[in-house]
N, C-alpha and C positions, 0 to 999 in steps of 0.2 A: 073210443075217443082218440085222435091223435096228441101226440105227445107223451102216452100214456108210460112209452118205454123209459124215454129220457127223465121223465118224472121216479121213476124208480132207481134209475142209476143215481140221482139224487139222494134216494134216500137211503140206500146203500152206502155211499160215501161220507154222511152224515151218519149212520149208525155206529159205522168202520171210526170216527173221529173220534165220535162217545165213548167207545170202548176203551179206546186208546186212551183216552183222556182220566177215565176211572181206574183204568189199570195204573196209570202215571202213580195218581193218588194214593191206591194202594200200595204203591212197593215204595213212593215216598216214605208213608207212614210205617213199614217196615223197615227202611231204611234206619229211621231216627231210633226204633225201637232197638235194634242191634246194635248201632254206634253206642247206645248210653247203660248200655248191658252191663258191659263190663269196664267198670269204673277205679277200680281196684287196683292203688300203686305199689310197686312190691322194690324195698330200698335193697338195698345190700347190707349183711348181718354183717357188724364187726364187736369186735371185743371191746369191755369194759375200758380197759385200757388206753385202748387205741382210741375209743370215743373220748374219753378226760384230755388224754393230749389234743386231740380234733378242737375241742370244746378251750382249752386253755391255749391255742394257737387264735383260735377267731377274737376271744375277749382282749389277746396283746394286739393284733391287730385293730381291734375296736379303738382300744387304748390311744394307739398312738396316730389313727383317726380323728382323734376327739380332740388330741392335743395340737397338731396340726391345723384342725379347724377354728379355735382356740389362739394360737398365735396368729393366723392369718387374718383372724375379726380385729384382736390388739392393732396389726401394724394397720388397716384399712383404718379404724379407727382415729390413729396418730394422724395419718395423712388427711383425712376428713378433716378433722381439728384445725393443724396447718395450714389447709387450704380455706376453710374460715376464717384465721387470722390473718392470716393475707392478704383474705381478699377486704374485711371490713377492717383492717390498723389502717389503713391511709383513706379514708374517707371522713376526713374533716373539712366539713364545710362551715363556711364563717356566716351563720346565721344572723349576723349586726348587718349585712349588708341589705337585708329585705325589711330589717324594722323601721319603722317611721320615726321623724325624728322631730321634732316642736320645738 
């Protein structure tokens, strides 16, 4: 049959694809299997001590986080307020001007 060669190099280059393709797959799956291996964080050892100071440094810090947040709500707050009196103290309108009169 003519053609018969080129029809083979065809399916040589499609086999050649497939292999490629399942190998991809596998070393994919190999891949994720070694990333997630080893999961294990390892800190740095310190003293009793030295962890208390660590731990009573973050909670003064917490502290004066809180209290900051804390005044900064107060004065947003103040100015809210003021800007609601301001803006409805001078809105008096003379409602006798739309009543009907007999």
């Amino acid at each position: 049959m003519a053609g018969e060669g080129h029809m083979n190099a065809v399916n040589k280059v499609l086999q050649k694809n497939l292999q490629k393709s399942i190998d991809r797959r596998k070393s994919y799956k190999n891949s994720i299997v070694s990333m997630n291996s080893n999961s294990e964080l390892k800190f740095k050892e310190i003293s009793n001590d030295k962890l208390e100071k660590l731990k009573h440094k973050i909670r003064i810090e917490s502290k004066k986080h809180q209290q900051k947040m804390f005044w900064i709500f107060v004065l947003l707050t103040i100015i809210v307020i003021t800007l609601f009196y301001f803006l409805f103290s001078d809105f008096n309108i003379d409602f006798s001007i739309f009543s009907r009169r007999r």
